[in-house]
DSSP file (Angstrom, degrees, kcal/mol; ACC not computed):
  #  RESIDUE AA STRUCTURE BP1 BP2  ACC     N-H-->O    O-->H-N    N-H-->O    O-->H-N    TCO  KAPPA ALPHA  PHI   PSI    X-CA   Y-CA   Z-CA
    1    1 A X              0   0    0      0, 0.0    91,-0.1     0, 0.0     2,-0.1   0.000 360.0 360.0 360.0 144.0   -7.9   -9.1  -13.6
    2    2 A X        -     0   0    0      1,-0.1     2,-0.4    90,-0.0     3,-0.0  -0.347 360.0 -84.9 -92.2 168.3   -9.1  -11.5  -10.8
    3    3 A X        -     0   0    0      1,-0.1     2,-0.3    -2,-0.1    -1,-0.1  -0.374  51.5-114.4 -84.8 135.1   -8.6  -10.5   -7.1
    4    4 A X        -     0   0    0     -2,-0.4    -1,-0.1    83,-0.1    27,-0.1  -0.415  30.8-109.3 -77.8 130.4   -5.4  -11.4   -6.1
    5    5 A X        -     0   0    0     -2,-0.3     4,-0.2     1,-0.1     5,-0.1   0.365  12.8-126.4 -56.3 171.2   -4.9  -14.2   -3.3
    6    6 A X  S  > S+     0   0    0      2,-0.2     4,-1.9     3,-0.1     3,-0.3   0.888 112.8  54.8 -97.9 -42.2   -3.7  -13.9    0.3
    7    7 A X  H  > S+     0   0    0      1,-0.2     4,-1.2     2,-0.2     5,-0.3   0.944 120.6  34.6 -54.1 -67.8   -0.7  -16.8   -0.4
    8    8 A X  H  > S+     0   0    0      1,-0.3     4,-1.3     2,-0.2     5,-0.3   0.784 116.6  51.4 -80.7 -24.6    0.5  -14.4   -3.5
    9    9 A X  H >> S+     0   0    0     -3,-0.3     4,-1.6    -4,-0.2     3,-0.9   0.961 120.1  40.2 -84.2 -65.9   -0.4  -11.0   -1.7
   10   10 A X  H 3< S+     0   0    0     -4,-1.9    11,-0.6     1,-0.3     4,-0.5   0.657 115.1  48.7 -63.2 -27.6    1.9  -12.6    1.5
   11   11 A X  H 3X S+     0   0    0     -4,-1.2     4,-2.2    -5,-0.2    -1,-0.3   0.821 108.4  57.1 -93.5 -26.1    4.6  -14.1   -0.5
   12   12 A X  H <X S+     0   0    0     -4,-1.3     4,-1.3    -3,-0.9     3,-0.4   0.989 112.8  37.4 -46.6 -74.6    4.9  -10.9   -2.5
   13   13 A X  H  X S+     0   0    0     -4,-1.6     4,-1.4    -5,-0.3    -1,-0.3   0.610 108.4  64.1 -65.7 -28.5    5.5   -9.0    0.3
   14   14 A X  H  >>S+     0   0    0     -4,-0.5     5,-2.6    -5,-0.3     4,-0.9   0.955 115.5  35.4 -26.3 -75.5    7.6  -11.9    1.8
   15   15 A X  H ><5S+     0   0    0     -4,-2.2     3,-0.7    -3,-0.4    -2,-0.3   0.881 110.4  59.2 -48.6 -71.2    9.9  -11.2   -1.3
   16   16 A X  H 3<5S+     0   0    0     -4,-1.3    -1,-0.2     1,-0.3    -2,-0.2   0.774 116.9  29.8 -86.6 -63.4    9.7   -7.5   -1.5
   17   17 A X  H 3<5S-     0   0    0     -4,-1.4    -1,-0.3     2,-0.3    -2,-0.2   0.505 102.4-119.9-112.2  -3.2   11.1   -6.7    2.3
   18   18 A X  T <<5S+     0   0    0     -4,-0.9     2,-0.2    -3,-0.7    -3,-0.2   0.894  84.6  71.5  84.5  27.2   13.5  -10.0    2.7
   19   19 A X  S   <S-     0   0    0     -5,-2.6     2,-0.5    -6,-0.3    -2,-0.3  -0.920  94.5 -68.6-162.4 171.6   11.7  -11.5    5.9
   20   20 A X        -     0   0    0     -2,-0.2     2,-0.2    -3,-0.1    -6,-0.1  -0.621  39.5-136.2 -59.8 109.5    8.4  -13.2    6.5
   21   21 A X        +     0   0    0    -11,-0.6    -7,-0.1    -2,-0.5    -1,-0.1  -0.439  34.0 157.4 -24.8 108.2    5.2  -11.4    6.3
   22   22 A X        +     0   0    0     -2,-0.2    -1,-0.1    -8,-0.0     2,-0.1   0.670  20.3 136.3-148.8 -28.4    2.6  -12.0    9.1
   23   23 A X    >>  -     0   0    0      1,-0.2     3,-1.1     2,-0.1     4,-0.7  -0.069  35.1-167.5 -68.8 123.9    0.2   -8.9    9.1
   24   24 A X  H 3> S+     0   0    0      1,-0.2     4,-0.6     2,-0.2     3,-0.5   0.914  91.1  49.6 -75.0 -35.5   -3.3  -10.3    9.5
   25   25 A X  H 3> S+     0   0    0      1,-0.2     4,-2.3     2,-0.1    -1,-0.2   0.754  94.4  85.5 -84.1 -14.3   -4.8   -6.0    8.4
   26   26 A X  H <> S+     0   0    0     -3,-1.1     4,-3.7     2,-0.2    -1,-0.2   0.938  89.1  39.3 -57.1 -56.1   -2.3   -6.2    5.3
   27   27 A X  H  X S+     0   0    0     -4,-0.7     4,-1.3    -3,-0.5     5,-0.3   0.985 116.1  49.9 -57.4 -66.5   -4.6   -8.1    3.0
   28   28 A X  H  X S+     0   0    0     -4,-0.6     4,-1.5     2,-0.2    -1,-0.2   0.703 109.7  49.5  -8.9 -59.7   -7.5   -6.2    4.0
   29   29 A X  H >< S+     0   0    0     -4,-2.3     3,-0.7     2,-0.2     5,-0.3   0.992 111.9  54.3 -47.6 -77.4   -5.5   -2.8    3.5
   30   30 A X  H >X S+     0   0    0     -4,-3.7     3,-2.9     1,-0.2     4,-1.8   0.771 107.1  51.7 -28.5 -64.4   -4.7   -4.6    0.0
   31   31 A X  H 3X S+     0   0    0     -4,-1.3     4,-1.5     1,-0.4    -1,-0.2   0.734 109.4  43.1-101.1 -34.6   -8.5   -5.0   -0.7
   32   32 A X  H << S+     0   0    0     -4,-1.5    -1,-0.4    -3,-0.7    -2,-0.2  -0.017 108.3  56.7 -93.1  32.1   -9.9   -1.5   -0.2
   33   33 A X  H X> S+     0   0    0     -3,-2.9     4,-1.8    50,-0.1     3,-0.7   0.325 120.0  40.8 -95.4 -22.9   -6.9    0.4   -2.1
   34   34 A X  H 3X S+     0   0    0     -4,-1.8     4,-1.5    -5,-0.3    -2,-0.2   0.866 115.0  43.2 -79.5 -27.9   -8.3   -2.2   -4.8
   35   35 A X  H 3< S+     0   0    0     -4,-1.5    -1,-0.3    -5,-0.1    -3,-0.2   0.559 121.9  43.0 -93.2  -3.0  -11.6   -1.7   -4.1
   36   36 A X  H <4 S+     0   0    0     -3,-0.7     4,-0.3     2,-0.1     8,-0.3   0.620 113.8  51.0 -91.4 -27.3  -10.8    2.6   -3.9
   37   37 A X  H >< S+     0   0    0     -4,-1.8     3,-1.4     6,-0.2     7,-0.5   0.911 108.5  50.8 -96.1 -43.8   -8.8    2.7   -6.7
   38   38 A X  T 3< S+     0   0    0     -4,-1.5    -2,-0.1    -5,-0.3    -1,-0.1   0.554 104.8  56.5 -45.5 -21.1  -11.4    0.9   -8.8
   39   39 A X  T 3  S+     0   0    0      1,-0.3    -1,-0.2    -4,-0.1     2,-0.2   0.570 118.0  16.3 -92.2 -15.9  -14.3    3.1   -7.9
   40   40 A X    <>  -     0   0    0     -3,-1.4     4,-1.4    -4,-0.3    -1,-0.3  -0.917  63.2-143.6-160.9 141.0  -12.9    6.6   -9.0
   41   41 A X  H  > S+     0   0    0     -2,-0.2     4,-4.2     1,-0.2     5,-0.3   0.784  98.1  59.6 -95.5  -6.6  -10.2    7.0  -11.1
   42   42 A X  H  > S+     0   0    0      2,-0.2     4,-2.2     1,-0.2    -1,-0.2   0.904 102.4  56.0 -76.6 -14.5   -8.8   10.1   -9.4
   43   43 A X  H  >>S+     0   0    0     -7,-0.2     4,-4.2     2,-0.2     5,-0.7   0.913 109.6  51.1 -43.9 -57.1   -8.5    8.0   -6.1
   44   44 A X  H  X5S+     0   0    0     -4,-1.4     4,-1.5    -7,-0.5    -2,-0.2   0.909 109.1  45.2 -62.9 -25.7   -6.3    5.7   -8.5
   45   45 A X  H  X5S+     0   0    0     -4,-4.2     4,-2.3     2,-0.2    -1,-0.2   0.970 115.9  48.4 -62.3 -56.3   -4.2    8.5   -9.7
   46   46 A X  H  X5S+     0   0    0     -4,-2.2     4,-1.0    -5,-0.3    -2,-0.2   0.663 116.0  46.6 -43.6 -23.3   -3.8    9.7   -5.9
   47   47 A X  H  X5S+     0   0    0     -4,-4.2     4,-2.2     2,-0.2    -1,-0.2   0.906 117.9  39.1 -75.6 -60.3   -3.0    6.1   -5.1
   48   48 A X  H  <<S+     0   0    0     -4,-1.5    -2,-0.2    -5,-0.7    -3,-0.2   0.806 111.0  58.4 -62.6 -39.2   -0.5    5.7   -8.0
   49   49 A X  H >< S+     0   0    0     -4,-2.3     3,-1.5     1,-0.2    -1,-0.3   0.978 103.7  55.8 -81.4 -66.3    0.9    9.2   -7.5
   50   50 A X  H >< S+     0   0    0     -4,-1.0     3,-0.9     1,-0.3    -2,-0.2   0.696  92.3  65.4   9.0 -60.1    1.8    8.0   -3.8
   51   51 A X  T 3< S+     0   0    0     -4,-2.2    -1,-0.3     1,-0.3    -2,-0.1   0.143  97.0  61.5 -78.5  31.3    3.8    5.0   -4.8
   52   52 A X  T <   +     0   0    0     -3,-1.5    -1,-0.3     2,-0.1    -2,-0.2  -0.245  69.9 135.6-126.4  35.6    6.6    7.7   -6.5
   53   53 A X    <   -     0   0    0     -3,-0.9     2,-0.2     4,-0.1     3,-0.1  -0.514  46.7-147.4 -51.8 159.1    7.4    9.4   -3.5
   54   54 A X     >  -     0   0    0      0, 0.0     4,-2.0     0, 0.0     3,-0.5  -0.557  43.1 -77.8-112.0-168.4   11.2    9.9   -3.1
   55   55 A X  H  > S+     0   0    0      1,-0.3     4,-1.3    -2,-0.2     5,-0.2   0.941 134.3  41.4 -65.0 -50.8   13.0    9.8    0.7
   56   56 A X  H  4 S+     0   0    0      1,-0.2     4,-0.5     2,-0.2    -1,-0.3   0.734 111.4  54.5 -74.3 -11.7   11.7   13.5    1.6
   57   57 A X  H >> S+     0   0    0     -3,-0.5     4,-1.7     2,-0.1     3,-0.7   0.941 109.0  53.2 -71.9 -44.6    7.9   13.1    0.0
   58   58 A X  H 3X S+     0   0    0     -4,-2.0     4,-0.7     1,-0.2    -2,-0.2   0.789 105.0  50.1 -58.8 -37.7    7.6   10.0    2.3
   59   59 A X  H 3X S+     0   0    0     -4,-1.3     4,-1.4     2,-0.2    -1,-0.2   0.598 113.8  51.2 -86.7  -3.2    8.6   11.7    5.5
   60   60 A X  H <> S+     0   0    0     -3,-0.7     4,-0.7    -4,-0.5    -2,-0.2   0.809 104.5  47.8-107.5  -5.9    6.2   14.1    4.6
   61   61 A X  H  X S+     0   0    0     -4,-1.7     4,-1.5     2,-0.2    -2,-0.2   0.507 107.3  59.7 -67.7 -16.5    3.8   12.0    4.0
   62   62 A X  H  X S+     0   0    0     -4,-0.7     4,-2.8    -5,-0.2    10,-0.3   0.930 110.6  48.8 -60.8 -51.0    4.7   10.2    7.6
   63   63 A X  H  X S+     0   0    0     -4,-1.4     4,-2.9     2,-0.2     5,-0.3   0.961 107.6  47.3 -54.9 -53.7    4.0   13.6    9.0
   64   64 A X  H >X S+     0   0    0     -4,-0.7     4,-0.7     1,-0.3     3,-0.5   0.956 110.3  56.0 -60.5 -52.6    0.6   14.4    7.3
   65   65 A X  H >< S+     0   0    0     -4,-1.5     3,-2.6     1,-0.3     5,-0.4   0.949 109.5  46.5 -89.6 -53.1   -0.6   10.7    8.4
   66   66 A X  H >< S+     0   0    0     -4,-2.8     3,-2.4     1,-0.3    -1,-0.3   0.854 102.1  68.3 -67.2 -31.8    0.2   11.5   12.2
   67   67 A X  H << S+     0   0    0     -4,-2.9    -1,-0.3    -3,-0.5    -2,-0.2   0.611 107.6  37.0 -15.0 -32.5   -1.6   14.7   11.6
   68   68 A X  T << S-     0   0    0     -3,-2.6    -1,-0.3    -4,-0.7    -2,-0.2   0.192 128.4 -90.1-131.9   3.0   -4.4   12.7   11.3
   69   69 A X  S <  S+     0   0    0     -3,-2.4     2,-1.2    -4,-0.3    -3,-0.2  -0.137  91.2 111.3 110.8 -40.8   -3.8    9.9   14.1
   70   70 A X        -     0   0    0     -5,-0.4     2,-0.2    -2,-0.1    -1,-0.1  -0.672  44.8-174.9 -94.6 120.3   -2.2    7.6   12.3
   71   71 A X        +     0   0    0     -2,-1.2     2,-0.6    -5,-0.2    -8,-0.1  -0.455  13.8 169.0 -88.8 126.2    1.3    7.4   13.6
   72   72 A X        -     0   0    0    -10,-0.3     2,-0.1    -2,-0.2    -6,-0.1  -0.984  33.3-109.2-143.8 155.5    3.7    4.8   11.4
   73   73 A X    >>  -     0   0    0     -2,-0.6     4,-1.5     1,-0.1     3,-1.1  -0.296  39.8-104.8 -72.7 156.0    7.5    4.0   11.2
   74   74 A X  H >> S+     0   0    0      1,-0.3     4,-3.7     2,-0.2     3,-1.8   0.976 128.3  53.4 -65.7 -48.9    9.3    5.0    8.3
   75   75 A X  H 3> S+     0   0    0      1,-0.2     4,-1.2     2,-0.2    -1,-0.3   0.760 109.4  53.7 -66.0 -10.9    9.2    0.7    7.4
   76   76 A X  H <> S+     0   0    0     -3,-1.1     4,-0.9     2,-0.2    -1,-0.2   0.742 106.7  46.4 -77.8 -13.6    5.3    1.1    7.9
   77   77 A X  H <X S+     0   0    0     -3,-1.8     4,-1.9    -4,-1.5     3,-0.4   0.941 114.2  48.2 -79.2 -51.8    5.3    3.8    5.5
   78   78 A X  H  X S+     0   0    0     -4,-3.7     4,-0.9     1,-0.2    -2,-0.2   0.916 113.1  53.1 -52.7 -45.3    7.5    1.5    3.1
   79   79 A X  H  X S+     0   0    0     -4,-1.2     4,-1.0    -5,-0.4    -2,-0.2   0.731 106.3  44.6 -66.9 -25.7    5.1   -0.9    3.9
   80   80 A X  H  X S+     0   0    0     -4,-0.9     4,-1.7    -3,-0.4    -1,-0.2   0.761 112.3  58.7 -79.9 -54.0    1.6    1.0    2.9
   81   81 A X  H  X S+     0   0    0     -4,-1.9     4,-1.2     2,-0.2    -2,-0.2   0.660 107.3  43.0 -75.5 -27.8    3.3    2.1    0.0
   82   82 A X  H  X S+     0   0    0     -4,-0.9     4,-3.3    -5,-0.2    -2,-0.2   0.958 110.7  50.3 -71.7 -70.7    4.0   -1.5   -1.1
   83   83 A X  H  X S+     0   0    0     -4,-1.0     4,-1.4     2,-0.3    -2,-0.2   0.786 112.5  52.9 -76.6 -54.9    0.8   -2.8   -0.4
   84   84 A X  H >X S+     0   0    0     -4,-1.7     4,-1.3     2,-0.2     3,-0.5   0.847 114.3  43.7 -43.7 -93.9   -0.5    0.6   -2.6
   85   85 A X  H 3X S+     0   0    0     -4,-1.2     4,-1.4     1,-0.3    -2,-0.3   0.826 113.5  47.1 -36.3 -52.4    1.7   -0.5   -5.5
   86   86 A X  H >< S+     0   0    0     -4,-3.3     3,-3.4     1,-0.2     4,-0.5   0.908 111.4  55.8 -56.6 -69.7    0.9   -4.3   -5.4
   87   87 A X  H X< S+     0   0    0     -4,-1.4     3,-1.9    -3,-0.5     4,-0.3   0.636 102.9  54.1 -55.9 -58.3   -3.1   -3.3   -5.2
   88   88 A X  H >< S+     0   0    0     -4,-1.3     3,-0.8     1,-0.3    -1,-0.4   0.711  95.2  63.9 -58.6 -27.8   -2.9   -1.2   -8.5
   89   89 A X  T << S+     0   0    0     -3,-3.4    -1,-0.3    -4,-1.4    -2,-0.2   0.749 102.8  54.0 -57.0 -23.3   -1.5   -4.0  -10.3
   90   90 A X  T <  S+     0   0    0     -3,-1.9    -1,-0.2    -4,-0.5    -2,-0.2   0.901  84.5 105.1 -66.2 -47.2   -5.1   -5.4   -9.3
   91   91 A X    <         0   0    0     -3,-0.8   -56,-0.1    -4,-0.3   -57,-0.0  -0.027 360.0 360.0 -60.0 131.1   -7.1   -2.4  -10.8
   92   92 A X              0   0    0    -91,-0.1    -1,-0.2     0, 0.0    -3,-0.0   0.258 360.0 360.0 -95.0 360.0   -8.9   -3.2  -14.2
């Protein structure tokens, strides 16, 4: 599958959260889970196993990520987690 565009990656995500999309690091983010998940496949399972969180996996994955410096809002979390899920669609 060919690498998926920044108009489609933007309008996706457009769609997906019900407001306009703007984050310039989003594609980027998109292009190394594609390019992580594609290089080993137990990264892609770790990836792919990620996007089934339910409400309490997520906040504990929120936790673990501040653990480690990066601090995100529960909608960043949703948002990282899209951005996962779109990216694997990518993965040959």
């Amino acid at each position: 599958m060919k690498k998926p565009t920044k108009k489609d990656f933007y309008e996706h995500m457009s769609k997906k959260f019900n407001t306009k999309y703007k984050d310039p690091n989003g594609y980027m983010e998109l292009l190394d889970v594609i390019q992580q998940a594609t290089a080993d496949d137990s990264i892609f399972m770790e990836l792919a196993e990620l996007t089934l969180m339910n409400k309490a996996d997520r906040l504990i994955y929120r936790y673990a990520m501040a653990c480690q410096g990066r601090e995100m809002t529960p909608y960043q979390v949703d948002i990282s987690l899209a951005i996962i899920e779109y990216g694997l669609e990518y993965v040959v």
